[in-house]
C-alpha positions as CSV (number, residue, x, y, z in Angstrom):
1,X,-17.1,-19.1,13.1
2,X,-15.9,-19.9,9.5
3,X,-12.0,-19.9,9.0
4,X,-9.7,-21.3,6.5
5,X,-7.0,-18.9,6.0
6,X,-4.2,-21.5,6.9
7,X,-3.1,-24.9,5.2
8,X,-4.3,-26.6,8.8
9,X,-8.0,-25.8,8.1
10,X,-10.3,-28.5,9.3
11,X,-10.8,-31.3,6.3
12,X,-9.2,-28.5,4.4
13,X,-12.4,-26.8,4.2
14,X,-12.7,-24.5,7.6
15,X,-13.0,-24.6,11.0
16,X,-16.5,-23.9,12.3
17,X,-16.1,-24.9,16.0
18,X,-12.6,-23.8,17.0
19,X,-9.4,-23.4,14.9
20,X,-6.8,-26.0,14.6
21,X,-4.3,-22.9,15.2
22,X,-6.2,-23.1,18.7
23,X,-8.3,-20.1,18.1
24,X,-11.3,-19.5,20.0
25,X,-14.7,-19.0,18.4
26,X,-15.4,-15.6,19.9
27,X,-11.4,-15.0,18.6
28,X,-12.3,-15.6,14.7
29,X,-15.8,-13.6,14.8
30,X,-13.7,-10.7,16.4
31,X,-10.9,-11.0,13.7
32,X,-14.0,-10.9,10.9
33,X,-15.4,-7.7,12.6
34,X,-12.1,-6.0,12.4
35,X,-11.7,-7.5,8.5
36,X,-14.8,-6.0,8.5
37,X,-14.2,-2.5,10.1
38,X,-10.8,-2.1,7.8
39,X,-13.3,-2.5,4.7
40,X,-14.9,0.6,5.9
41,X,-12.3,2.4,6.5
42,X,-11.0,2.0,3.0
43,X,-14.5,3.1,1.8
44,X,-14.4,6.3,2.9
45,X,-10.9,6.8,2.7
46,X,-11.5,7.0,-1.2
47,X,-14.0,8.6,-0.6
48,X,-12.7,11.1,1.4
49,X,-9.7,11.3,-1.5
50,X,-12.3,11.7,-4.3
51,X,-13.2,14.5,-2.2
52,X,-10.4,16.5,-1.4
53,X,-10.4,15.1,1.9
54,X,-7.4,12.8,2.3
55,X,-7.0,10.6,4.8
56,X,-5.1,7.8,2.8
57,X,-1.7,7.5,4.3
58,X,-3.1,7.3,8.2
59,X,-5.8,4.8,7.2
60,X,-3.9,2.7,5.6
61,X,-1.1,2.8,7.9
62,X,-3.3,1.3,10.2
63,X,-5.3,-1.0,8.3
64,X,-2.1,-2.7,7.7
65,X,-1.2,-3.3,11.5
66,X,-4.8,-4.1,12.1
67,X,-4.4,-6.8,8.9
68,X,-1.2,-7.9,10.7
69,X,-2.5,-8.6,13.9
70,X,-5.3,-11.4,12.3
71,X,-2.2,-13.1,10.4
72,X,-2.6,-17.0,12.1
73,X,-0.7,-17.5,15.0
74,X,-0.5,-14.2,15.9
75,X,-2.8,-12.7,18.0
76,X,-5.2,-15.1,20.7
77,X,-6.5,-12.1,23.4
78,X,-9.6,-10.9,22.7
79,X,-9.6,-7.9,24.9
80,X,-6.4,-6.7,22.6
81,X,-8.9,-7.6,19.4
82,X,-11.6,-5.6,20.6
83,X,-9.7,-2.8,21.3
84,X,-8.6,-3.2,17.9
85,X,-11.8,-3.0,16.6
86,X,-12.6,0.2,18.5
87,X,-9.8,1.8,17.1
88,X,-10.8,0.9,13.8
89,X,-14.4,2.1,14.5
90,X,-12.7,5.6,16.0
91,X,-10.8,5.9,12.6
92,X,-13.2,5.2,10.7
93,X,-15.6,8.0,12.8
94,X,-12.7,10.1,11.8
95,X,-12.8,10.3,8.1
96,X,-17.1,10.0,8.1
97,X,-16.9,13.6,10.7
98,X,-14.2,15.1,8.3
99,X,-16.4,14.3,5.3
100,X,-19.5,15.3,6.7
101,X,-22.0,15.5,4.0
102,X,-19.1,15.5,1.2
103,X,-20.4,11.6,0.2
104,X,-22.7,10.9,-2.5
105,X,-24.6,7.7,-3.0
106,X,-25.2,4.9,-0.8
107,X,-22.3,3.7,1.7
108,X,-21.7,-0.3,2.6
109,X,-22.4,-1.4,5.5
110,X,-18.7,-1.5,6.8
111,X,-18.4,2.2,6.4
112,X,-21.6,3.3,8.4
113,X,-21.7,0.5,11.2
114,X,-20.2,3.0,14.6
115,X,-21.1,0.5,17.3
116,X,-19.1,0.7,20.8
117,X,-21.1,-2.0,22.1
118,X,-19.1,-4.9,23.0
119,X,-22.0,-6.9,23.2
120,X,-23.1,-5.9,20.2
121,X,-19.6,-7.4,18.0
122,X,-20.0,-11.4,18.3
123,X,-23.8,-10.5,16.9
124,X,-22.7,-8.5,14.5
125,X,-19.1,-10.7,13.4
126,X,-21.3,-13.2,12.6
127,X,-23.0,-11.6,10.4
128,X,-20.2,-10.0,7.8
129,X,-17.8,-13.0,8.2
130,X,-16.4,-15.0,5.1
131,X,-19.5,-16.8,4.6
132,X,-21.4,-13.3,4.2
133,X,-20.4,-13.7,0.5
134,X,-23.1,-16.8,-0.9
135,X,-21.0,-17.4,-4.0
136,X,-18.4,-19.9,-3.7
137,X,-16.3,-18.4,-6.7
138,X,-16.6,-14.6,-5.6
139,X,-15.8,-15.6,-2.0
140,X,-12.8,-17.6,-3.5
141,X,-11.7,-14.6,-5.1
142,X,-12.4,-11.8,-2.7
143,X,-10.7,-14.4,0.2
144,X,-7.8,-15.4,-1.9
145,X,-7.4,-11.1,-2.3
146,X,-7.6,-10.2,1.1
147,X,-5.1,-13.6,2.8
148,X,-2.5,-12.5,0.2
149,X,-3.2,-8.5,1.3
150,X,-2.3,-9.9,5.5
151,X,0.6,-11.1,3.8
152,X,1.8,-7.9,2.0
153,X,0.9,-6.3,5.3
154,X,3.1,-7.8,7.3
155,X,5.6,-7.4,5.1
156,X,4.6,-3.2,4.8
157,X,4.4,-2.9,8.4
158,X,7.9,-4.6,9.0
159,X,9.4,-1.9,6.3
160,X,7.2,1.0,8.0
161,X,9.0,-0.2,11.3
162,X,12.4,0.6,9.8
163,X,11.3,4.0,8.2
164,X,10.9,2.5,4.4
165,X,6.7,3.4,3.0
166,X,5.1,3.0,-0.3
167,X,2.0,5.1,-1.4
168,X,1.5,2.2,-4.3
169,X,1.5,-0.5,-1.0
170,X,-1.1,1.6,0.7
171,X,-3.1,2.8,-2.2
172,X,-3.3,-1.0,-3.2
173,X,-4.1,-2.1,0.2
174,X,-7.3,0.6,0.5
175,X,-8.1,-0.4,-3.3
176,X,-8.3,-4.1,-2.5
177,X,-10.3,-3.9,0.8
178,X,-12.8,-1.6,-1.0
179,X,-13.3,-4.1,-3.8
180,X,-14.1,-6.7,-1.5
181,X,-17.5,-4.4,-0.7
182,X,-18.6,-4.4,-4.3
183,X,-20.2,-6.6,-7.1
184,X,-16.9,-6.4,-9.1
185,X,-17.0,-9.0,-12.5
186,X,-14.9,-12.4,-12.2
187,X,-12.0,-10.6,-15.1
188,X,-11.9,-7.8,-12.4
189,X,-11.5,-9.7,-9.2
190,X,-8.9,-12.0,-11.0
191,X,-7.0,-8.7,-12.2
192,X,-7.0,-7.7,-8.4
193,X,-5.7,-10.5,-7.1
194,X,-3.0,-10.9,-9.9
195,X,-2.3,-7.4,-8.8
196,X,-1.7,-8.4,-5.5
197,X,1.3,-10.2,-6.7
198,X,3.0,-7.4,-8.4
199,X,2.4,-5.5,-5.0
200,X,3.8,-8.1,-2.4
201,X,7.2,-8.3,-5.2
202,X,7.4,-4.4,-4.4
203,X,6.5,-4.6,-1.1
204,X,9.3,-7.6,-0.5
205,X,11.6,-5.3,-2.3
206,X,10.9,-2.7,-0.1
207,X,11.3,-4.6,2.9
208,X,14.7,-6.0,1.0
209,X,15.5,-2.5,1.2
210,X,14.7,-1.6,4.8
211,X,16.6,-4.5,6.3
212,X,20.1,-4.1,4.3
213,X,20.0,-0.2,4.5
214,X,19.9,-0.5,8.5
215,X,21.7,-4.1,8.9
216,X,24.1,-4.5,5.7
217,X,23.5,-7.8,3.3
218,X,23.1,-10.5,5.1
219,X,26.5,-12.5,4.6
220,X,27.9,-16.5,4.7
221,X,27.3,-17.2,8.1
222,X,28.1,-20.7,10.6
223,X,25.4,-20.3,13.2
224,X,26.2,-22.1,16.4
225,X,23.0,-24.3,17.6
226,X,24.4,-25.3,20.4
227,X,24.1,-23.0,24.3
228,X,26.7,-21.6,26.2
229,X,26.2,-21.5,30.5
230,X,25.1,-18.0,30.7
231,X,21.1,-17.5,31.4
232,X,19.6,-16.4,27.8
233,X,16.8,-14.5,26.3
234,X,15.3,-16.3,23.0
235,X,13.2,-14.2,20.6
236,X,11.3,-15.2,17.9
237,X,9.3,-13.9,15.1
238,X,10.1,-11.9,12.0
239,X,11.1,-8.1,13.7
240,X,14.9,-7.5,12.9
241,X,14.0,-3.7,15.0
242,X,13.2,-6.0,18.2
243,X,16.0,-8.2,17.8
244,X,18.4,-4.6,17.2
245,X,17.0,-3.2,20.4
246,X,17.2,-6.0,22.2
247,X,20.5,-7.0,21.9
248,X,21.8,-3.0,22.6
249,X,20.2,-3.4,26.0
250,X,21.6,-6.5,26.9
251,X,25.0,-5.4,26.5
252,X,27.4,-6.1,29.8
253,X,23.8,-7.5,31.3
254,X,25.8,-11.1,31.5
255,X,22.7,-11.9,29.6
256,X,23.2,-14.4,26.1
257,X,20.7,-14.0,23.2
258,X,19.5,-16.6,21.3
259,X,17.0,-16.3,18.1
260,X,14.3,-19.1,17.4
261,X,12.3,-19.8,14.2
262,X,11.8,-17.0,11.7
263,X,14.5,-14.9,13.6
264,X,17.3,-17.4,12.5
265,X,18.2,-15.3,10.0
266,X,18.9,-12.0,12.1
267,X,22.4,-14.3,12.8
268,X,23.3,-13.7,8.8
269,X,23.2,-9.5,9.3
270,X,26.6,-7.6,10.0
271,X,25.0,-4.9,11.7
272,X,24.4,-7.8,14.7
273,X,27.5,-9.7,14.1
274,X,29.0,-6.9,16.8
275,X,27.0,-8.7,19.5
276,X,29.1,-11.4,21.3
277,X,26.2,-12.4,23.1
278,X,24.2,-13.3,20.4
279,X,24.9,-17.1,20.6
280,X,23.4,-18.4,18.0
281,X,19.8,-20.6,17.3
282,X,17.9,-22.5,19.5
283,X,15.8,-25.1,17.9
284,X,13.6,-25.4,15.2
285,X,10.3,-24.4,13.4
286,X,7.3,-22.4,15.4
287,X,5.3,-25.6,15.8
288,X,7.7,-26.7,18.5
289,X,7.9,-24.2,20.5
290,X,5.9,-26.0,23.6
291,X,8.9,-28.2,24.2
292,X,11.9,-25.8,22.7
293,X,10.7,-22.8,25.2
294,X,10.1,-25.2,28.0
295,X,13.7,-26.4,27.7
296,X,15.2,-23.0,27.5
297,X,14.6,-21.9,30.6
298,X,15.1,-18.0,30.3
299,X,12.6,-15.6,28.9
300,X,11.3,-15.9,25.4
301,X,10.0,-12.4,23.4
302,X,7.6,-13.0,20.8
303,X,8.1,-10.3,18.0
304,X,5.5,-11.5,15.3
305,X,3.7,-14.8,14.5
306,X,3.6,-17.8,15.0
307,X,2.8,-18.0,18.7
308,X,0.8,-21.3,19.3
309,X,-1.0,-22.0,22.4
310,X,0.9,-23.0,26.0
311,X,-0.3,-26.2,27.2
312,X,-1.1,-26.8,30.7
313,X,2.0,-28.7,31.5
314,X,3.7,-26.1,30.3
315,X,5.6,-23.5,32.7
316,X,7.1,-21.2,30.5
317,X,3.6,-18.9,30.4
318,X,5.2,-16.8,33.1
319,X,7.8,-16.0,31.2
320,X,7.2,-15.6,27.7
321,X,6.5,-12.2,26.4
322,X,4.6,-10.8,23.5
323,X,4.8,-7.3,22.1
324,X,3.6,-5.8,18.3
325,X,0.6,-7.2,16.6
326,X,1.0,-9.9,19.0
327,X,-1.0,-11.0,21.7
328,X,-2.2,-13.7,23.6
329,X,-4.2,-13.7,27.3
330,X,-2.4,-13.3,30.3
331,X,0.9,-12.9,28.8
332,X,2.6,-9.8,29.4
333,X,2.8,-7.4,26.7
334,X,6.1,-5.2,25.7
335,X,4.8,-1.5,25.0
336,X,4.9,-0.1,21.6
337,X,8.0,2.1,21.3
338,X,7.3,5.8,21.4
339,X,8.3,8.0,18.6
340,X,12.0,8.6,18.5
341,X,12.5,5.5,21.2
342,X,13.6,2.5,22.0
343,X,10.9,-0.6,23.3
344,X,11.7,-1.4,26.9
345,X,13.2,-5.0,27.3
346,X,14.1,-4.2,31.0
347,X,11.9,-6.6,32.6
348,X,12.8,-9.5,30.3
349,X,16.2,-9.0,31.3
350,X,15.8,-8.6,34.7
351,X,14.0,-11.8,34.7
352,X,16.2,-13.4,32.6
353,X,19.1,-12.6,35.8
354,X,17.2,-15.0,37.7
355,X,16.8,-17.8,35.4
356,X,19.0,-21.0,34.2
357,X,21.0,-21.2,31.3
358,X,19.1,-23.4,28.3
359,X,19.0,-27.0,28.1
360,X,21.2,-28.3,25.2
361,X,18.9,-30.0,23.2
362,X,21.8,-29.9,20.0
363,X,25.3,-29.1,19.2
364,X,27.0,-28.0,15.8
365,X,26.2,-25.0,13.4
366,X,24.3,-24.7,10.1
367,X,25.0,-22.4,7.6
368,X,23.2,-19.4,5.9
369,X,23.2,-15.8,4.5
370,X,22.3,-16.8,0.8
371,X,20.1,-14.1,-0.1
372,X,20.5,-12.2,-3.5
373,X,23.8,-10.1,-3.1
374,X,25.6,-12.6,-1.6
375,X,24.8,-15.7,-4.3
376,X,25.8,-12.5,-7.2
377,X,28.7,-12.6,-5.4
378,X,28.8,-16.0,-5.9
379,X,27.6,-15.9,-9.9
380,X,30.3,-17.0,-11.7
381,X,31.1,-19.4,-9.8
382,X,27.3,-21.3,-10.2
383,X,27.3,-19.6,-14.0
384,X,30.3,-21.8,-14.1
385,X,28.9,-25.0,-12.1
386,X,25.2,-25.2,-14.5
387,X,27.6,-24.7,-17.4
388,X,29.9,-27.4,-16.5
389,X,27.1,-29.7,-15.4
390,X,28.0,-29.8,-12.4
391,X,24.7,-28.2,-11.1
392,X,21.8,-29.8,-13.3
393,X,18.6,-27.9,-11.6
394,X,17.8,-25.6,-8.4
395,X,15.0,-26.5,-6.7
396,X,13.2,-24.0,-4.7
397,X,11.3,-25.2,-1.6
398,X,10.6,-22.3,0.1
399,X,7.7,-21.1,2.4
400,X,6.4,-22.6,5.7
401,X,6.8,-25.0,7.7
402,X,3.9,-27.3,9.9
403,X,2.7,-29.5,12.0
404,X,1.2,-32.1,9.6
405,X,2.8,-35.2,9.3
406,X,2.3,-35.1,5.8
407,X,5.5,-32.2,5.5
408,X,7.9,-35.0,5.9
409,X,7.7,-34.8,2.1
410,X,9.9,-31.7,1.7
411,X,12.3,-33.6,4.0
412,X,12.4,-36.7,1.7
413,X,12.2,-34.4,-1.6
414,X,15.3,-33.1,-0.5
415,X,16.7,-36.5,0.6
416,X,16.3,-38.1,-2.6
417,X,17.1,-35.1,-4.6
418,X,20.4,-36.0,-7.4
419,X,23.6,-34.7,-5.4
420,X,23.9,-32.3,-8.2
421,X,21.0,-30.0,-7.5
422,X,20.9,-27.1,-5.1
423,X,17.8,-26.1,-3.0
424,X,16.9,-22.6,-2.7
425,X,14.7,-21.8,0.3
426,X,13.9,-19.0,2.9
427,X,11.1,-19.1,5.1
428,X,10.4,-21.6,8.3
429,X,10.1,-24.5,5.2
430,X,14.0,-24.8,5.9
431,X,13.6,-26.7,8.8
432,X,12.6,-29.7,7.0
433,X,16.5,-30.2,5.9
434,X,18.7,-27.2,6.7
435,X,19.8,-30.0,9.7
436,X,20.3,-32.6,7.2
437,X,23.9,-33.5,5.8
438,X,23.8,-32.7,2.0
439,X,26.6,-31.8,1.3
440,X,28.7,-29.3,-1.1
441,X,28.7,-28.5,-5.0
442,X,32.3,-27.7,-5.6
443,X,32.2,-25.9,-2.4
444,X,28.7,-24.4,-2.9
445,X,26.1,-25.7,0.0
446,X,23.6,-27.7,-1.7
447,X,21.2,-26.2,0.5
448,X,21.4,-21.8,0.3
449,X,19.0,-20.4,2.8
450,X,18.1,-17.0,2.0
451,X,16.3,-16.4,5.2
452,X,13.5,-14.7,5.9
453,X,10.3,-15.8,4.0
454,X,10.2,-12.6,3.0
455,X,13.5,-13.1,1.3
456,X,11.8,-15.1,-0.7
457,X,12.2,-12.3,-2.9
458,X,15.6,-12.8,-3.0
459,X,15.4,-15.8,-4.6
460,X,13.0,-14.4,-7.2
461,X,16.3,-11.5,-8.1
462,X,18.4,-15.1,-8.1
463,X,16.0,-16.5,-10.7
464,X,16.0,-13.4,-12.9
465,X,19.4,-12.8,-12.5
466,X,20.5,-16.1,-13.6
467,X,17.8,-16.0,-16.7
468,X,19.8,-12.5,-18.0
469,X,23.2,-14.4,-17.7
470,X,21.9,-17.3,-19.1
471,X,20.1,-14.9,-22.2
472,X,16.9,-16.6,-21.6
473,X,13.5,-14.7,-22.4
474,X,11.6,-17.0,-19.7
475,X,12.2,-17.1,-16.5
476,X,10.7,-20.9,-16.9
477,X,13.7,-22.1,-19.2
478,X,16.1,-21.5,-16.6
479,X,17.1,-25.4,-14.7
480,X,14.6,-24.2,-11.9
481,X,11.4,-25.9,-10.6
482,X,9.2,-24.9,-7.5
483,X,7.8,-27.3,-4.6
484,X,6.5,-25.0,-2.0
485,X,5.4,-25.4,1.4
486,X,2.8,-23.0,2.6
487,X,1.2,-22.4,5.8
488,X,-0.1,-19.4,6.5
489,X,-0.6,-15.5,4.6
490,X,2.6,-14.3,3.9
491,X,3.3,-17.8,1.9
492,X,0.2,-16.6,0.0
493,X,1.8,-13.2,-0.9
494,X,4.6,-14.9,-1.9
495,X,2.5,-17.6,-4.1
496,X,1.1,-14.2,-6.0
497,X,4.3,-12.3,-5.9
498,X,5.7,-15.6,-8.4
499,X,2.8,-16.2,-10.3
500,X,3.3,-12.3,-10.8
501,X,6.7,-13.0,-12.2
502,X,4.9,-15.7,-14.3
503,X,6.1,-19.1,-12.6
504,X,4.9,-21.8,-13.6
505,X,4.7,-25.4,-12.6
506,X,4.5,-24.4,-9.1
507,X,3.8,-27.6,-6.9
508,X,2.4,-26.4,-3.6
509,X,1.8,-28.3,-0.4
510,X,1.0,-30.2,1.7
511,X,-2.8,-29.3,0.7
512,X,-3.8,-26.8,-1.9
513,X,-5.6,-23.7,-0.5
514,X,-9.3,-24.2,1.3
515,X,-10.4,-20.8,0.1
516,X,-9.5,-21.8,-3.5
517,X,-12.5,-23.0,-5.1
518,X,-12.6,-25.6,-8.3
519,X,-13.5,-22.9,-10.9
520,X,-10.9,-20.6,-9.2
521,X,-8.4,-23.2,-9.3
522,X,-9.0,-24.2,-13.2
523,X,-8.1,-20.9,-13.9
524,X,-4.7,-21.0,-11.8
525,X,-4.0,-24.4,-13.5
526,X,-4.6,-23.3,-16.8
527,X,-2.7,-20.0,-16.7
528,X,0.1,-21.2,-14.2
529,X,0.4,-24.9,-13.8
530,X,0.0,-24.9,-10.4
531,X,0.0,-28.3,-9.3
532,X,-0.6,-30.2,-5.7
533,X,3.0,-31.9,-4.4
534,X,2.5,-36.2,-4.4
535,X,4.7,-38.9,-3.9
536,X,8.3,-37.3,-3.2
537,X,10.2,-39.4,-5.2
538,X,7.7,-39.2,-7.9
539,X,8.0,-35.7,-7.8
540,X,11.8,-34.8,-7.7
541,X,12.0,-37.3,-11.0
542,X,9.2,-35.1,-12.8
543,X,11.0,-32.0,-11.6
544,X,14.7,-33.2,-12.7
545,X,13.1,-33.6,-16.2
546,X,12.0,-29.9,-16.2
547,X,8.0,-30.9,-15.4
């Protein structure tokens, strides 16, 4: 095995033996033979479309759940990964039969490999994994394309969920799995993954789109952290269609809801605002979810990543629940929902009838709902503040949150941060102060949580927004500087989807990317500034002087 698509990587150069995530071996090859497989399924899908034979739309559509499903953290069961592999053989039998003798010129190996053979995949995974390509700068690039394309997946897929698709996501997604498959120059695979970043800012906007079209714009919102003495359900992950159908069928069930992690933000939505049983958030950031589910007592649903590994001391494997792209072994799995349906929650809930109500491990409420419509509510009133001096710079610490010690940073960056700055985050980073007392700006939070790391995006409308009202040409003029914690893909898609919007002076911890390589990284640094985060107090002075 050979993995480092996370900031965890071994040494920050790859796992080899087992992943820090806690994936297995046998796990990773199975998640290269699928990478794999969706390569050669984008192969003859152009193909088939240079042909007349178009497949595009159902290949892709897949490819992107498949792409989801090897996101970190989210799915640990093999048996679900090789099924996914044999799906992605099926389809990719499916478009080869169609074509039939339509193709001219040699094929790659991902497009004519058809094995069943389950003994056959370990052999074969470690054959066409990351280290298949010798060049460390073309395995740089074609790696640094295909995290930041998981990440633009998941983002698709969640969009798809809510009826919102893009032929430019697809198309782009096919395009940049093919590319990977061919000897492509360095100005080529650079222009790729640039593109990449003009894709994940539509397919964020997209997403944008899906969630406030079926849940309103997410609003000013006190969320209550504390528990009430009814027995709860807690769901976590990214799906706001999960969180929908789950709170409809726990209506009158005497049954409270409570969100966890990523899902925070669900609390910011009208549409679930309806829901008096939707109590509020239960602890922190995914990392901590051995001790927060233990404590909770009731049933937990994981909708998306990050699901870690349950410890043997643990007792909450018996009742924790995975559904999606998700999976993990021996832990029950909610079924897809059928076309025109609803999933079915009804065993959570009946489980959750027999359970205690959650340990209070925290009282009080924090606040958020920041995200772009509701801070343009907002602009003349911070137009007014940056103008007066009273704001001198936002910072935007966004992205992901981790186990490493070393993320303490963004909780003393934001501790020693002037009391006249305002952080902008979304994203799981927000756990590193969202708890913290900061403070107001003339009534303005000095922390405004978008939500979502998606929502990143809204941050990015913020940003241009303020740049028009300010009659700035560069968005880099505005009093804005960017310390960003990543973790995992989608913080990747993000990273592209700013350089994209050409930020620069991005610092980015804790560690810079493993699957960055020095000459790849000279070329970020010279066209971006992209710059590693160092001593906090160091850095908030460089970034309150604009560097």
């Amino acid at each position: 095995m050979f993995c480092f698509q996370c900031q965890e990587t071994a040494k920050n150069q790859g796992c080899t033996i087992s992943g820090v995530c806690g994936k297995k071996e046998e796990t990773a090859n199975l998640q290269d033979l699928l990478i794999f497989n969706l390569k050669g399924i984008a192969v003859l899908a152009l193909k088939g479309k240079e042909s007349g034979v178009d497949m595009t739309t159902e290949a892709a559509r897949f490819a992107t759940k498949a792409l989801f499903t090897t996101i970190t953290n989210a799915n640990f069961d093999d048996n679900s990964l090789v099924e996914w592999v044999n799906r992605a053989v099926a389809c990719k039998k499916t478009i080869a039969d169609k074509l039939a003798g339509d193709v001219v010129g040699q094929l790659h190996d991902s497009a004519t490999w058809f094995s069943t053979d389950i003994e056959e995949f370990q052999a074969k995974a470690k054959t066409v994994g990351v280290l298949a390509t010798e060049n460390e700068d073309v395995r740089s690039l074609r790696e640094l394309l295909i995290i930041g394309l998981k990440g633009i997946a998941a983002y698709a897929e969640h969009a798809a969920v809510l009826g919102k698709e893009k032929d430019e996501i697809y198309n782009f997604i096919l395009e940049a799995l093919a590319s990977t498959t061919k000897d492509l120059s360095v100005d080529e695979m650079v222009g790729l993954v640039l593109k990449a970043g003009e894709i994940s800012v539509v397919t964020m906007a997209t997403l944008d789109e899906a969630n406030t079209s079926a849940y309103g714009n997410p609003e000013i919102t006190e969320v209550n952290i504390g528990v009430g003495d009814k027995p709860g359900i807690l769901i976590s992950g990214h799906d706001l269609k999960d969180m929908q159908e789950l709170l409809e069928q726990t209506k009158g069930t005497g049954v409270d809801v409570y969100t966890h992690g990523e899902m925070l933000p669900a609390n910011y939505y009208p549409a679930f605002k309806k829901y008096d049983h939707l109590k509020g958030n239960y602890g922190g950031s995914w990392w901590r979810q051995n001790e927060e589910f233990e404590s909770f007592n009731g049933p937990i649903v994981m909708t998306t990543n990050c699901i870690i590994p349950i410890k043997k001391s643990n007792t909450y494997g018996e009742r924790i629940f995975t559904t999606g792209v998700v999976g993990y072994p021996g832990v029950e799995k909610i079924a897809d929902r059928k076309e025109g349906g609803a999933k079915d929650f009804s065993k959570v809930i009946a489980l959750a009838k027999t359970c205690k109500a959650p340990k209070e491990i925290e009282t009080g409420t924090i606040v958020g709902g920041f995200a772009h419509n509701q801070v343009l509510a907002l602009a003349d009133k911070v137009v007014a503040a940056v103008k007066s001096g009273a704001i001198k710079r936002f910072i935007v610490m966004a992205g992901c949150d981790g186990r490493q010690k070393s993320r303490a940073y963004f909780t003393e960056v934001a501790e020693k941060l002037p009391k006249d700055t305002i952080i902008l985050t979304a994203g799981c980073a927000k756990y590193r102060y969202n708890k913290l007392n900061l403070g107001d700006i003339g009534g303005i939070p000095r922390v405004l949580d978008a939500g979502q790391c998606n929502d990143s995006y809204s941050l990015a409308v913020i940003a241009l927004k303020l740049k028009e009202v300010f009659g700035l040409e560069d968005i880099n003029e505005l009093p804005i500087s960017f310390d960003i914690g990543w973790y995992e893909q989608k913080a990747v898609a993000v990273l592209l989807a700013l350089l994209h919007l050409n930020v620069k002076g991005i610092r980015l911890g804790p560690t810079l990317p493993a699957f960055v390589s020095p000459a790849v990284l000279k070329v970020l640094v010279e066209k971006f500034d992209i710059k590693p985060i160092g001593d906090a107090g160091d850095d908030v002075a460089a970034m309150m002087l604009g560097k």
